[in-house]
C-alpha positions in Angstrom: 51.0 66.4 86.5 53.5 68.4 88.5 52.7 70.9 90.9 54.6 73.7 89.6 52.0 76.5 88.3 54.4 77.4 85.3 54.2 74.0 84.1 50.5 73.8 84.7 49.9 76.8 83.0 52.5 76.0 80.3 50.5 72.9 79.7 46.7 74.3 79.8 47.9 76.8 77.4 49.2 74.1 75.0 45.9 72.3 75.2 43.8 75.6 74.4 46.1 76.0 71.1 45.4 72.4 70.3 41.7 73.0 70.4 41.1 76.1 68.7 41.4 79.1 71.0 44.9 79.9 69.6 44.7 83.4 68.2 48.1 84.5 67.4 49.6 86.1 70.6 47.0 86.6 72.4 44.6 84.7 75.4 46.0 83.3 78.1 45.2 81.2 81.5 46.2 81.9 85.2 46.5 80.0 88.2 45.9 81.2 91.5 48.9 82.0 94.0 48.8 84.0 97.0 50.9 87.1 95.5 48.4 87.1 92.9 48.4 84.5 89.8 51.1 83.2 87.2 49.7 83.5 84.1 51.9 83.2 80.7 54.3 86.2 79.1 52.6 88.4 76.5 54.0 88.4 72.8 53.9 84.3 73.0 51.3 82.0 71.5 49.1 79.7 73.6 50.9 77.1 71.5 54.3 77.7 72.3 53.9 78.4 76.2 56.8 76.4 77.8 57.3 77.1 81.7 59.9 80.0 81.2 57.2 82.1 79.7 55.1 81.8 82.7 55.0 85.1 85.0 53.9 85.8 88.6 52.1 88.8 88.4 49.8 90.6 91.4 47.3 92.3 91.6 49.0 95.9 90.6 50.6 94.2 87.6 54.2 93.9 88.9 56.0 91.2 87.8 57.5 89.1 90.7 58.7 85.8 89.0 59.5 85.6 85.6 60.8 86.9 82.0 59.5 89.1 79.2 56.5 91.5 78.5 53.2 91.6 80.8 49.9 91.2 79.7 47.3 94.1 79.6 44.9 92.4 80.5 46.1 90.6 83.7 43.3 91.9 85.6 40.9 90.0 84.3 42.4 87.0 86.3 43.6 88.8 89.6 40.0 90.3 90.1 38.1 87.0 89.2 40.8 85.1 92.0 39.9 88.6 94.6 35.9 88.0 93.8 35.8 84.3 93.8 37.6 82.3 96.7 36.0 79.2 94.9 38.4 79.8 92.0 42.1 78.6 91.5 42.2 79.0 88.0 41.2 81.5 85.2 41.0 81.5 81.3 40.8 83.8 79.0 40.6 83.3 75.2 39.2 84.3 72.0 37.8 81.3 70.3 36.0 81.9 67.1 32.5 80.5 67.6 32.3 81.5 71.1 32.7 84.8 70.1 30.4 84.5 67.2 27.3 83.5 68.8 27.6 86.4 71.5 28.1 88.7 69.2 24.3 87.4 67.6 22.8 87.8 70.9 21.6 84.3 71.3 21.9 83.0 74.7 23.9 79.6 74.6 21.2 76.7 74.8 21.5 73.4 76.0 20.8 71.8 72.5 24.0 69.2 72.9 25.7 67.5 75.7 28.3 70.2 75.6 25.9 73.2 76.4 24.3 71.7 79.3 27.5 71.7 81.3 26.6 76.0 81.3 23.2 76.5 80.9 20.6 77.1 82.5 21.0 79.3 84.1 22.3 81.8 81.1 25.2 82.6 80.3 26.2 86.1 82.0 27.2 88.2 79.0 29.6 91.4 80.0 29.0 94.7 77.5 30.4 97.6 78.8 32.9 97.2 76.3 34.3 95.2 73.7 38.0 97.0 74.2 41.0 95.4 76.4 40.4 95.0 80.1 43.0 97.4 81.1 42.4 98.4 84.5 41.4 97.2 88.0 38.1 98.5 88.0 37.0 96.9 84.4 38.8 93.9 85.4 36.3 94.3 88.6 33.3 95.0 86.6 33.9 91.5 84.8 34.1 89.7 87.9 30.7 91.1 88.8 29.0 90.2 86.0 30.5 86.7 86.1 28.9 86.8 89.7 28.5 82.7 90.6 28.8 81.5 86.7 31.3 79.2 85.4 31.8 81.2 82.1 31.1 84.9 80.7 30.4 86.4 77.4 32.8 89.0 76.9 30.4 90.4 73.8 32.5 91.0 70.8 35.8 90.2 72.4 36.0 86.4 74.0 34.9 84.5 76.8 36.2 84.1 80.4 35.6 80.9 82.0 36.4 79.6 85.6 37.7 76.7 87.6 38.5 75.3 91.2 41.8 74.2 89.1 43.1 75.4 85.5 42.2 71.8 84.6 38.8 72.1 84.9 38.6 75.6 83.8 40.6 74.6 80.7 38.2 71.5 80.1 35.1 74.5 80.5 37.1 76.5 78.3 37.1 73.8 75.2 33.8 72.4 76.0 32.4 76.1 75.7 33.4 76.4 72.2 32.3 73.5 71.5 28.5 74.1 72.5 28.7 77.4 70.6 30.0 75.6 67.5 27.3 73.2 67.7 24.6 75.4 68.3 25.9 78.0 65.1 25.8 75.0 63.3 22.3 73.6 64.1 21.1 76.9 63.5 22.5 77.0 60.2 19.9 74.2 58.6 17.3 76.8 59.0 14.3 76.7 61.5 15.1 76.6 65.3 16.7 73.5 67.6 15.1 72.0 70.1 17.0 71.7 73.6 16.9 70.1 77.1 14.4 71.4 79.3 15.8 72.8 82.8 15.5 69.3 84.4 17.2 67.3 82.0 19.8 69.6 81.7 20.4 69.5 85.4 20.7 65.6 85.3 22.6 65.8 82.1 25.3 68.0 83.8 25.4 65.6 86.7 25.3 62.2 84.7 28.1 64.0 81.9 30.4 66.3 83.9 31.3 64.2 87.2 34.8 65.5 88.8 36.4 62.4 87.8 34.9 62.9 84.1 36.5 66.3 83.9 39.5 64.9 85.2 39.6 61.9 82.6 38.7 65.2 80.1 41.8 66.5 81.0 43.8 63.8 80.7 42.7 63.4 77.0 43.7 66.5 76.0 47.0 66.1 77.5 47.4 63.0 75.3 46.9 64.7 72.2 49.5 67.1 72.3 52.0 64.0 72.6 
């Protein structure tokens, strides 16, 4: 993978399309840079983000490097990147069985493989609104509820999810959706599922989601868009 950003997060935001967090114009993903992060041009697709629709925007929302409209919402990512020095790499979608299940109030449990990469502890659930994050402060107040999670509810809205690189976040961003769909869809047969208990989960996560696992995740994604 090259080191340019634009083509990272041209490339992350091509995979996100591919698995089912495309919704129209709108999500995006960010890597980290010291003037802020460059995350992809608003009005654009997730699936048709090439490197010219990548933008460096700080932390006041100026545009430094870069064509075409901002998003609204870049705070989200430069206030995650300010809270967390752990984190390189920020998404931000609105995939439809993530955003289902919050909206039900479940808590995501660890009834497949794919939930116990999250939980426990739970998921961290932000609901002081369900509008746009259009300001530094909200942007803030998402970053503190994250806190040390991984991954945030954004109830009614989407899900925010974190990484020490956007290839890890993006691999937590499509294995996310993919706990949520399988626990909407256990839940659908009637009754209740069963689910790890703490421990298992713990050596589940560890056995299932090593770095070079994640890595190899990534790596099949990026296959399938060819």
């Amino acid at each position: 993978m090259a080191n340019d950003p634009r083509d990272l997060v041209a490339t992350a935001s091509r995979v996100l399309a591919a698995q089912g967090h495309d919704d129209l114009i709108w999500g995006h993903a960010s890597v980290r840079d010291e003037a802020g992060c460059w995350i992809k041009a608003a009005e654009w697709g997730l699936g048709e983000v090439t490197q010219d629709r990548v933008q460096l925007v700080d932390p006041d929302g100026a545009v430094l490097s870069g064509e075409g409209a901002r998003h609204s919402e870049y705070s989200i990512h430069t206030e995650v990147l300010a809270a967390r020095p752990d984190v390189g790499a920020v998404v931000h979608t609105h995939p439809l069985h993530a955003v289902a299940l919050a909206a039900t109030a479940q808590e995501l449990l660890p009834v497949s493989h794919a939930a116990n990469l999250f939980v426990p502890p739970a998921v961290p659930r932000f609901t002081r609104t369900a509008d746009l994050i259009l300001t530094r402060d909200l942007g803030r107040e998402v970053a503190e509820t994250l806190g040390n999670a991984d991954a945030l509810f954004l109830v009614n809205h989407g899900i925010v999810v974190v990484g020490p690189d956007l290839q890890t976040a993006t691999v937590r961003a499509v294995v996310l959706e993919q706990a949520c769909r399988q626990q909407l869809f256990t839940r659908g047969f009637g009754g209740w599922p069963t689910w790890s208990d703490p421990v298992e989960s713990a050596a589940k996560r560890e056995h299932i989601y090593s770095e070079r696992a994640m890595g190899a995740a990534w790596d099949y994604l990026v296959r399938q868009l060819r």
